[in-house]
N, C-alpha and C positions, 0 to 999 in steps of 0.2 A: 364385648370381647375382651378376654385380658389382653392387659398393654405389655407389647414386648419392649421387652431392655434388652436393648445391646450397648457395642462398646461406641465411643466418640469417633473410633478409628470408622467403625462400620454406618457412624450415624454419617458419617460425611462421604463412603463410597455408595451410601443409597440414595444420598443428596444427591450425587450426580445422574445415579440413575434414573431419578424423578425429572430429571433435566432432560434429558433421551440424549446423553452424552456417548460420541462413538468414539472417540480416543482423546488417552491422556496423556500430553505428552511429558516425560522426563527423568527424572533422575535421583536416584536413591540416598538415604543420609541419614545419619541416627536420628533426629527429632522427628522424620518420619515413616520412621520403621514400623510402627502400628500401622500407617495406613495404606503402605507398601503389603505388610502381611493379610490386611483385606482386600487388596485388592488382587490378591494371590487364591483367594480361593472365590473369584464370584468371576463370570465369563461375559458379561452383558455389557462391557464397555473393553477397549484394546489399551493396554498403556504402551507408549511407543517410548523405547531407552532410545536417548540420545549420548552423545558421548561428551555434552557441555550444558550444562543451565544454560546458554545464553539461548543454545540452539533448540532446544526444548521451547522457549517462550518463543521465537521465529517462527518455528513449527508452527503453534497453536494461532499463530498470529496469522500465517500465509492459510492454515485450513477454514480462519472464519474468513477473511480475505474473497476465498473464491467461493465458499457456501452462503455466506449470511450467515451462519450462525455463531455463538459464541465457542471461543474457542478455548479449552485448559489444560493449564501447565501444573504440573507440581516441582514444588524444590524444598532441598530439606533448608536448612537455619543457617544463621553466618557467610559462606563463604558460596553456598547454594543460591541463597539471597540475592546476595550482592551480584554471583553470575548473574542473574536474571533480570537485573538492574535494568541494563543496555535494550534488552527486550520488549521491555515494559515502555522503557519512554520512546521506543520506536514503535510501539502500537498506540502510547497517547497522543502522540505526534500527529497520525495520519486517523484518530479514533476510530481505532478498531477495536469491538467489542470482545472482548476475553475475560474469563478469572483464574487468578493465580491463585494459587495455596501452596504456603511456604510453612514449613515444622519449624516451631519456637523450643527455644529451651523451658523447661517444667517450669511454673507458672513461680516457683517458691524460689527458684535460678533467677529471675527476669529483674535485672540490674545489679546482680553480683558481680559483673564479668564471668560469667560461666562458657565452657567450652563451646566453639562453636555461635557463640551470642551475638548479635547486632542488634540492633533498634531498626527494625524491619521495616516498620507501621512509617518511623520517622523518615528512616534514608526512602522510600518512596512515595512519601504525603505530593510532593512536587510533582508526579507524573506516573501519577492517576486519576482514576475519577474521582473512586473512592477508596479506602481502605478500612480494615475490621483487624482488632485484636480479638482473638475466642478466649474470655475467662473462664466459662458458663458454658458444662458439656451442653446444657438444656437449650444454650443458643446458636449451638450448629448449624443445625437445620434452616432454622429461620435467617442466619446469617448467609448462609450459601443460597438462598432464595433471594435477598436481596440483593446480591452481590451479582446475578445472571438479571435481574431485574435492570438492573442502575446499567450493567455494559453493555445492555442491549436497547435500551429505552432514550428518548430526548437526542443528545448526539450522544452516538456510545465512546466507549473507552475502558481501559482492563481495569479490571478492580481487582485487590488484593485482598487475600486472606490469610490470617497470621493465625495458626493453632500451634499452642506449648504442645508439649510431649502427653505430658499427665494429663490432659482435659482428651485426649486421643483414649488413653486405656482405662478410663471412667467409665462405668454405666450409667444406662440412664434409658427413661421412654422413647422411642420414637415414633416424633409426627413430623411427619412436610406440610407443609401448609400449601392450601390449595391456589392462593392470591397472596398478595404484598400490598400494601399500602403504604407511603410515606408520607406525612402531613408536611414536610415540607420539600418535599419531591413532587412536581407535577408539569413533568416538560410538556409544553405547548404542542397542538398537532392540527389544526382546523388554522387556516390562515382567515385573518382579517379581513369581511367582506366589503368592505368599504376603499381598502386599502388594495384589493386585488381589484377592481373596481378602476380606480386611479390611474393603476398599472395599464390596464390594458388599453386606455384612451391613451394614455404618452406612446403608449409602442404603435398605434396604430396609424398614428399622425406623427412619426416616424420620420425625417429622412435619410437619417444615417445608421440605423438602427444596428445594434449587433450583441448575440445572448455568447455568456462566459460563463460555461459548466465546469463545474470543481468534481471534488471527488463524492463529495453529498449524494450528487446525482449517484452514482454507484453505488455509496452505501446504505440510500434510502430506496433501493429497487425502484428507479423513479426516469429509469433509461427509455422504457417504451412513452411511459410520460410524455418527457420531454424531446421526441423526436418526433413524435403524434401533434405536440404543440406547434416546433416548428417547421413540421412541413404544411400547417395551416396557413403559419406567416409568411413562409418564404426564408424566410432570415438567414443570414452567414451566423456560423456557429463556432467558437472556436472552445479550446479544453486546457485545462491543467493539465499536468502531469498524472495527477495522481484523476484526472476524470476522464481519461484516454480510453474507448469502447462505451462511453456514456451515452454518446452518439457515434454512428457509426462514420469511419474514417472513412467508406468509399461511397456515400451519399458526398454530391458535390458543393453541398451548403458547406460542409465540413471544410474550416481553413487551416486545420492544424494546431499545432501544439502551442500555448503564446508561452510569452518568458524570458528567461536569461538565453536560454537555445529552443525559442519557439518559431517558426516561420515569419517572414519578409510580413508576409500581409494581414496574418493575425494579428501579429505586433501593431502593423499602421493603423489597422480598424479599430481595433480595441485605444490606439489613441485617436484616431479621427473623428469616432462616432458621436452623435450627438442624443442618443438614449443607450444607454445598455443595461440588460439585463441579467445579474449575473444568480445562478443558480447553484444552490451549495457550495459555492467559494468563500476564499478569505482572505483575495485582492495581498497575498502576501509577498516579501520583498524576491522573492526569484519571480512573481507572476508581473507585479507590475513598477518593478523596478522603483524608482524615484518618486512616490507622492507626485510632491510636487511638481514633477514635469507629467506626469500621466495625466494631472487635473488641469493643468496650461489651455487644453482646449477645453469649454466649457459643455459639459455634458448633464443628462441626467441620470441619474444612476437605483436602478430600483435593484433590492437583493431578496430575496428567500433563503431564510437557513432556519435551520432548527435553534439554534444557539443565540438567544440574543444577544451574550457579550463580544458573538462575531461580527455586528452589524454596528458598520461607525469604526471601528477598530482603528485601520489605518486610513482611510475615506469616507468622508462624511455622504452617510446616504440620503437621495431627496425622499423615495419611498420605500422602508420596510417591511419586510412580509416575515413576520415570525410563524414557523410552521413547520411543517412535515414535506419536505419539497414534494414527495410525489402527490400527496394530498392538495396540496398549492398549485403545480401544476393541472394537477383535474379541476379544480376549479375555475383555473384559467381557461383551459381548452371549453368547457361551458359556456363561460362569460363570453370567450370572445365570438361563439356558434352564434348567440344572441346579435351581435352585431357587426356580421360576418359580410353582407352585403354591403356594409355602408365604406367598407374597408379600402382604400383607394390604394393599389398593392403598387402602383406605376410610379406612386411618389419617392420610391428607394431603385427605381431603375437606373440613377446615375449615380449611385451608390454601389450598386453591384459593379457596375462596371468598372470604377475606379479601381473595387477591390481584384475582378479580374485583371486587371492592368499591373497591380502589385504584384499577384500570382506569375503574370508571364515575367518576372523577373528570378524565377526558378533557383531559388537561395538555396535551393536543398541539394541542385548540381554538384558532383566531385568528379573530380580526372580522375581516372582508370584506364590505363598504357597495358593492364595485365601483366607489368613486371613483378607488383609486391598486391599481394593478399589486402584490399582495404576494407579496413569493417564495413563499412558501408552496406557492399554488397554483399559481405557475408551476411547481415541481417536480410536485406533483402531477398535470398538465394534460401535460408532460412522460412521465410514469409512463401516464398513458393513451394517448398519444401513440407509445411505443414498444409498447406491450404487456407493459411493464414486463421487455422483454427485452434491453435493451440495455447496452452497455458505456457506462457514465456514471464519467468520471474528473474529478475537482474540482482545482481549487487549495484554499490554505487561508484560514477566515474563515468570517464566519457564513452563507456558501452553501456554502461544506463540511457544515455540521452540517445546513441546512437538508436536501440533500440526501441526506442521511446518515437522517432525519427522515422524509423528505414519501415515498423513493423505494423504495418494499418490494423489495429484491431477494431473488428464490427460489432463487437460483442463485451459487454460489460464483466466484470470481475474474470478477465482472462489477462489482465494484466497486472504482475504481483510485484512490487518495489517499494521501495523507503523513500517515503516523498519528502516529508518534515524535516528529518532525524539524518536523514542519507548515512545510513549505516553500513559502510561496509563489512560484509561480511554473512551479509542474509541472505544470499543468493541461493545455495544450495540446503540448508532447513527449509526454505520457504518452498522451493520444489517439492519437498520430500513430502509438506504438509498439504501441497495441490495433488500429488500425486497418492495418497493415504486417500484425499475426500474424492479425489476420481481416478481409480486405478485401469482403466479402461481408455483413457483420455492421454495424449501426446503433452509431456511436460518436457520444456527448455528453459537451461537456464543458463542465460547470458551473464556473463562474468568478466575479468580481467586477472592475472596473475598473481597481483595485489590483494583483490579483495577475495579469489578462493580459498589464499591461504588461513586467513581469518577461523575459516571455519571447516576446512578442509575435514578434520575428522570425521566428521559427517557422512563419508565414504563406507565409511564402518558400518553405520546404522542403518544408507542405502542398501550395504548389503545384506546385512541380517534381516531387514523386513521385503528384498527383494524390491528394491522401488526403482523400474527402469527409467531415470531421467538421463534427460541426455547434456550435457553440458558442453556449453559453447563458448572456450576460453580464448577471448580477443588480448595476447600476447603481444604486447607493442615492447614489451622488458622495461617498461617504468611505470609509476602512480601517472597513469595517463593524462586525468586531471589535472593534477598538481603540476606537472608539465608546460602543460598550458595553459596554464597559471603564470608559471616563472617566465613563460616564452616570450609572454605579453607584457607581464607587469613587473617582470624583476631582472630584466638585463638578460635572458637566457643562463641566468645562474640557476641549477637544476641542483638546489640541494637538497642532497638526498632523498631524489626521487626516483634515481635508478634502481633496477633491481637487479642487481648484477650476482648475486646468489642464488637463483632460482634451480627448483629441481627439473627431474625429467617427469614432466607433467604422464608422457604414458606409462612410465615404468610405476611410478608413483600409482593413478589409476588400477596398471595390472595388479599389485600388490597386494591391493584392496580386496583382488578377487572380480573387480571389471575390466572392460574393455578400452583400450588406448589406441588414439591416432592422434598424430603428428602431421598437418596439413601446412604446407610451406609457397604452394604455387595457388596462383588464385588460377587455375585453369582446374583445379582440384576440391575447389568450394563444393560446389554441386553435386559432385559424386562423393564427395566425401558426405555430405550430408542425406543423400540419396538412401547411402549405406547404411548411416545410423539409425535411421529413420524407418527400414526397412523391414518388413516382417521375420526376417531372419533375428535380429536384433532386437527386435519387442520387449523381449521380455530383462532388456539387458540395460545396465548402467553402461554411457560409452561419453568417455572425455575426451572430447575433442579440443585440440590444442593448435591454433591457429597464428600462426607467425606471421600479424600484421604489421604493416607502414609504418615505422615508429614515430614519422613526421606527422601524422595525419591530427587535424585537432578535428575542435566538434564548432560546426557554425550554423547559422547565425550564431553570435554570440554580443550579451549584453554586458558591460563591465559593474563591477560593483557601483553603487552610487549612479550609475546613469539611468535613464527614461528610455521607454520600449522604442522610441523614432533612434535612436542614438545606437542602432547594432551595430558590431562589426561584419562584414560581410567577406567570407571567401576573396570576394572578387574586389573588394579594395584593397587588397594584400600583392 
């Protein structure tokens, strides 16, 4: 067959195509105006305009988030770049698999100082997995193959693409290739059998036993896995933040969130225990606070992750399992079928119950008089509201944690936040991207006053691609955080954490062309939410603007530098 030639612009919007790529999210810019112009006349993928680079990589980031698949951005050069900075290391943070393609100035431009110019490649080497300058139209193809390879594969994370202008309006043949290979890329996925092996005789001779799923479990599809595993064990199970629906929150093994604001009794088990197993984690400083007091009781500690520079990190593991967690877990559930009978399950019986004993101490209680609106219950009232089926994506602050808290998800990738990175301002991109991959599906997005302004234009693009999310802004009139922050650790000096300039969130909303309510009584939560919610409303963006408790903090709570036994509790205040 003769080879076709096309341009570099078209060699890279058929790359995508070979990808089964269904939206692009971003934003327009001279360096890449060729690829904008092809992707103007082909119909097989959506690009979605945002009104910010930042929000553009959010997008991309919240759609592989709740699909699995990889998600892409484009930005043009310079100052498009740089938008997308904040994006990027908020998805290498919590490794989410995305590729970016960012427009360089012409190849003959690249270290003039030319309009528009940055060193792309270098301002984000830091936080990604990987990144590609395009000299070589002939290496397009092959480069955007590797690039969806590498943030999909091993543990994922975005990778970056840098094409000049002039390597865009070259001709040239195009092939995609059919595979990749990297001779020196070969992440691990079959867990050590010897080693899984090991594993399973420590946890079965057990008597404190207790498993710690991270976010792995969710991004390695490994959620039926490992709820399969442990309900062969029995075992209490508790979760990060970011592995919240990894197991389901209304099985009663489930103890909660652990952490800086994780539950009374996750906290105590994960330091009581004397074997745990933690699954896709990274034992990191909000999960288990102080080293050295997390390790004070003597445990043993087996991990699974795909990443071995994760494993030993900041605790020394007694057994590694480098692998593919869901992979590792089926091996497990196997192994342990084999010696299932010999399994003496009564030996962790005064073990559960100690842990019940923690749980009747109901750390997660708040007063509620019905005078002033407490988040709390609005997430709660929220969670009844959807049928606790919905994709609820936060910004960051203490409506992050609240909802993290109040909102039991049973189901994996229906919870969408900034774990690593705590970004505010992702809250409403990252809706926009769940509601694009499921336009059928009830999207909320829990916020605070502070962080929707961040990204507030976004209202825009809601409306132009019709995206009815419903936003739920926990209004306390300060950086709620930060707050309480200052409340605990700096005298109640509140600097500059009021917001004492804020708009009129529903006039604002209407402007946009959506829907605005102003909810001020909590006798009004319920229906106000009833409404939004309602088929009348469906098809509608509707910002709801909720005037909570301004006293309210977020508890338990862990202080910097201290060990999970050492929370603050409500009730010692």
């Amino acid at each position: 067959m003769k080879p076709e030639i096309i341009t570099g612009a078209e060699i890279v919007i058929r790359s995508l195509q070979e990808e089964s790529v269904k939206f692009v999210f971003g934003y327009p810019g001279g360096a890449v105006l060729n690829i904008y112009d092809a992707i103007f006349k082909q119909t097989q993928f959506k690009h979605v305009l945002v009104r910010h680079e930042q929000a553009a990589v959010h997008a991309a980031d919240a759609f592989s988030r709740a699909t699995g698949k990889v998600g892409v951005a484009l930005v043009t050069s310079g100052p498009g770049a740089t938008n997308a900075v904040t994006g990027i290391a908020t998805a290498f943070m919590d490794s989410i698999p995305m590729v970016v393609i960012s427009g360089q100035v012409p190849t003959h431009a690249i270290g003039q100082d030319a309009f528009q110019e940055c060193d792309t490649v270098g301002i984000t080497r830091p936080c990604v997995k990987h990144n590609f300058l395009v000299k070589d139209i002939n290496n397009i193809a092959s480069t955007i193959k590797k690039a969806f390879y590498l943030a999909a594969t091993g543990r994922p994370g975005p990778v970056l693409v840098d094409i000049p202008k002039d390597i865009t309006a070259e001709e040239a043949e195009y092939i995609y290739p059919k595979s990749i290979s990297m001779r020196s890329y070969n992440p691990i996925i079959k867990g050590h059998t010897g080693q899984i092996n090991k594993a399973i005789e420590l946890l079965v001779n057990a008597k404190k036993p207790m498993v710690y799923s991270g976010g792995g479990v969710v991004l390695g599809d490994a959620s039926e896995s490992l709820t399969n595993f442990v309900n062969e064990l029995g075992f209490p199970v508790t979760s990060t933040l970011m592995g919240l629906g990894g197991f389901p929150a209304s099985d009663n093994k489930f103890q909660g969130m652990l952490g800086m604001h994780g539950t009374y009794q996750a906290n105590m088990a994960m330091q009581e225990c004397d074997v745990l197993l933690a699954v896709g984690a990274r034992f990191d400083d909000r999960v288990i606070g102080n080293p050295d007091n997390f390790l004070a009781k003597p445990k043993k500690i087996i991990h699974i992750d795909i990443d071995p520079a994760s494993i030993s990190k900041r605790v020394k593991i007694d057994i590694p399992i480098v692998g593919d967690v869901k992979s590792v877990l089926e091996e497990f559930i196997l192994t342990y079928k084999d010696i299932k009978k010999t399994h003496d399950k009564s030996i962790a019986s005064d073990w559960l119950e100690q842990i019940k004993k923690w749980a009747d101490k109901d750390c997660m209680a708040y007063k509620d008089d019905g005078s002033q609106i407490k988040p709390q219950r609005v997430i709660q009232m929220l969670h009844k509201v959807t049928n606790g089926d919905a994709f609820v994506t936060s910004d960051v602050g203490q409506h992050q944690m609240w909802a993290a808290q109040y909102y039991a998800f049973d189901k994996p990738r229906r919870w969408i936040n900034s774990g690593g990175l705590g970004t505010m301002g992702v809250g409403l991109p990252y809706a926009m991207g769940c509601q694009l991959a499921f336009p059928d599906s009830q999207v909320a997005c829990v916020t605070g006053e502070a962080s929707i302004q961040m990204c507030i234009q976004e209202l825009s693009t809601c409306k132009q691609f019709n995206l009815p999310v419903k936003i739920i802004n926990l209004n306390n009139r300060y950086m709620g955080m930060v707050r309480q922050w200052q409340e605990f650790f700096y005298g109640n000096r509140y600097a500059e954490s009021y917001m004492d300039a804020l708009p009129d969130f529903v006039k604002l909303a209407e402007s946009y062309g959506h829907v605005g309510m102003k909810i001020e009584k909590s006798s009004d939560i319920e229906p106000a939410l009833k409404e939004a919610f309602s088929p009348k409303l469906k098809e509608r963006l509707v910002f709801m603007d909720f005037i909570t408790d301004q006293s309210e903090n977020v508890f338990p709570m862990i202080a910097s530098g201290k060990g999970l036994s050492e929370m603050i509790l409500a009730e010692d205040l």
